[in-house]
FIZAMAR-463846 format. One line per field, with one value per residue (C-alpha): residue number from 1; residue in three letters; x, y, z. Coordinates in nm, 4 decimals. Each point is the difference from the previous one (the first is absolute). Example, Ala and Ser with C-alpha at 12.3 -4.5 7.8 and 13.67 -1.06 7.14 Angstrom:
2
seq <- [1, 2]
type <- [ala, ser]
c1 <- [1.2300, 0.1370]
c2 <- [-0.4500, 0.3440]
c3 <- [0.7800, -0.0660]
END
This chain:
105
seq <- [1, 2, 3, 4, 5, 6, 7, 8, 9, 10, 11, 12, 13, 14, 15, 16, 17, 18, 19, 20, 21, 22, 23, 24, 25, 26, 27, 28, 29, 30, 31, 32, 33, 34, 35, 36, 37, 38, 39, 40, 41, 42, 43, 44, 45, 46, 47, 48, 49, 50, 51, 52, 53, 54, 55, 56, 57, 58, 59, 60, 61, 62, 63, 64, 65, 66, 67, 68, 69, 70, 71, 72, 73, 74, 75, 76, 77, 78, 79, 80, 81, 82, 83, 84, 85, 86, 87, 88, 89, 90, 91, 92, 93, 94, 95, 96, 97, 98, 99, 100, 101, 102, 103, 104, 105]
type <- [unk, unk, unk, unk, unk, unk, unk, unk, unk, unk, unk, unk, unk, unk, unk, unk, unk, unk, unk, unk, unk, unk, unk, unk, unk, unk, unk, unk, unk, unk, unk, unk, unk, unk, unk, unk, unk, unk, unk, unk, unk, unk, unk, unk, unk, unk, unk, unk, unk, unk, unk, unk, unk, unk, unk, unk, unk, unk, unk, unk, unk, unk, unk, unk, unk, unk, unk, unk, unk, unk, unk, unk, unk, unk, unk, unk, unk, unk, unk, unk, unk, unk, unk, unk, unk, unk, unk, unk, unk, unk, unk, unk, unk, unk, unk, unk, unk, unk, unk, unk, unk, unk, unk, unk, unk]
c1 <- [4.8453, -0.2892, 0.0800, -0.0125, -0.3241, -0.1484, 0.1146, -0.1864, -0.2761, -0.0594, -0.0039, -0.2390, -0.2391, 0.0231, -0.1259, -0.2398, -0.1478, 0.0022, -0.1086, -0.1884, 0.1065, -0.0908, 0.2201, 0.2928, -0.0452, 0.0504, 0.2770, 0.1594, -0.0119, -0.0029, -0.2192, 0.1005, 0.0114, 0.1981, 0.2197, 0.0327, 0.0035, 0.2654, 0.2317, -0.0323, 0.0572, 0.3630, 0.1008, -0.0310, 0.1846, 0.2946, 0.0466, -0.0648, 0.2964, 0.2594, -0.1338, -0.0380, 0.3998, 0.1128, -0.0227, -0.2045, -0.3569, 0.0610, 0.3256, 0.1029, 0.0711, 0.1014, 0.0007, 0.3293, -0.0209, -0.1113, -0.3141, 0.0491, -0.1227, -0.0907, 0.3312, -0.0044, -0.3029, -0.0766, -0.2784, 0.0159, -0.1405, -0.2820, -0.0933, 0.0161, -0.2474, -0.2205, -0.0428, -0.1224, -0.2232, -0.1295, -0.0360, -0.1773, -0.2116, -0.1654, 0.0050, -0.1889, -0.2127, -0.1245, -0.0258, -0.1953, -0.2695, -0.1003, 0.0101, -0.2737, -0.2101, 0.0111, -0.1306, -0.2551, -0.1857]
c2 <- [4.7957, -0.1414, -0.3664, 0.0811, 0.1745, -0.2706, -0.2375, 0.2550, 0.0168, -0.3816, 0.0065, 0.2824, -0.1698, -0.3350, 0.2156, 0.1351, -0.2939, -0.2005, 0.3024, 0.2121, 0.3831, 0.1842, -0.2300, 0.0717, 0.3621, 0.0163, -0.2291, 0.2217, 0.2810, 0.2826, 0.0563, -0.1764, 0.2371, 0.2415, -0.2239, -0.0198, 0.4032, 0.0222, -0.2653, 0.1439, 0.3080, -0.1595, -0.1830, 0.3471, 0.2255, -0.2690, 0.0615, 0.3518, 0.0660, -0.1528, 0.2974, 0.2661, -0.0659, 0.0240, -0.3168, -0.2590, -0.0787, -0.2916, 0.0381, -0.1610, 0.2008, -0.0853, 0.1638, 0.0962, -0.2007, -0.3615, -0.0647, -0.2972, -0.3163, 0.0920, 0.1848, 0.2852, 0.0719, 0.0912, 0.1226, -0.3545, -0.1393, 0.2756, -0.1086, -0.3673, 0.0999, 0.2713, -0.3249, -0.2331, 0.2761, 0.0308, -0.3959, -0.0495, 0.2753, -0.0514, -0.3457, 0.0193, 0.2587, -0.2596, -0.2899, 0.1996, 0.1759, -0.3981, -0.1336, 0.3155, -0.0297, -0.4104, 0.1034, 0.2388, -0.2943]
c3 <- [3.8649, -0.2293, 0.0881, 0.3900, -0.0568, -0.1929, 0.2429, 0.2764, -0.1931, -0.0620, 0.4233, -0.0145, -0.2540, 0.1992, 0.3008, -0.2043, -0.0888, 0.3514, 0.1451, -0.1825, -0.1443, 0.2934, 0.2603, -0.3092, 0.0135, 0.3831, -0.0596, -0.2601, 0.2109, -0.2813, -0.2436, -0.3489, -0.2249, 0.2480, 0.0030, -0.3620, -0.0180, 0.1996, -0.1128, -0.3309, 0.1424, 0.1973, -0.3066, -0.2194, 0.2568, 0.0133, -0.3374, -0.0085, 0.2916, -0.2683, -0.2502, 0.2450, 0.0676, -0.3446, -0.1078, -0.2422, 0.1669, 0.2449, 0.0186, 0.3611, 0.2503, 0.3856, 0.3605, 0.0723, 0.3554, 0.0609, 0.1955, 0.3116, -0.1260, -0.3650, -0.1215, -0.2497, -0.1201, -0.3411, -0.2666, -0.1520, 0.3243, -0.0014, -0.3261, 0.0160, 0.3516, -0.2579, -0.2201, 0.2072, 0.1877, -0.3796, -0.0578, 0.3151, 0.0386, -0.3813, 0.0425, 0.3026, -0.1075, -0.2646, 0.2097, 0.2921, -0.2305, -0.1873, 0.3457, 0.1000, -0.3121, 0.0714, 0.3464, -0.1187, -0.1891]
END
């Protein structure tokens, strides 16, 4: 989770600066800080469904059937995806409001 969304981020920031923030933003496709919002928002759920059941917050729980291609699916995997949501979305929100005040000069 926060190593992929470094490494996600690093791309993003590279774009940013060969291309400018507004060619990143199209590129991103979402806005930033949604993105952050609502990988914080995966991330807490995941943990929350472990509670919910019964159990210790983030306990691990899995869909009683296995997806084609990605086998059983489980609140780990949402939260590793909440995380790096989180990680890139903050990161980028950083990187793309310098790059506008740098363009603003």
């Amino acid at each position: 989770g926060f190593t992929g969304g470094l490494v996600a981020a690093s791309a993003f920031a590279l774009l940013s600066i060969a291309r400018g923030a507004d060619e990143t933003r199209r590129a991103l496709g979402v806005d930033p800080r949604r993105l952050a919002a609502f990988g914080l928002l995966a991330a807490a759920s995941s943990g929350l469904l472990g509670f919910l059941a019964g159990d210790a917050f983030l306990t691990g729980h899995w869909l009683p059937f296995a997806l084609p291609g990605f086998g059983k699916l489980g609140t780990p995997v949402v939260f590793d995806a909440g995380v790096y949501m989180v990680v890139v979305g903050v990161t980028m929100t950083f990187i793309l409001e310098l790059e506008s005040e740098d363009e603003g000069r």
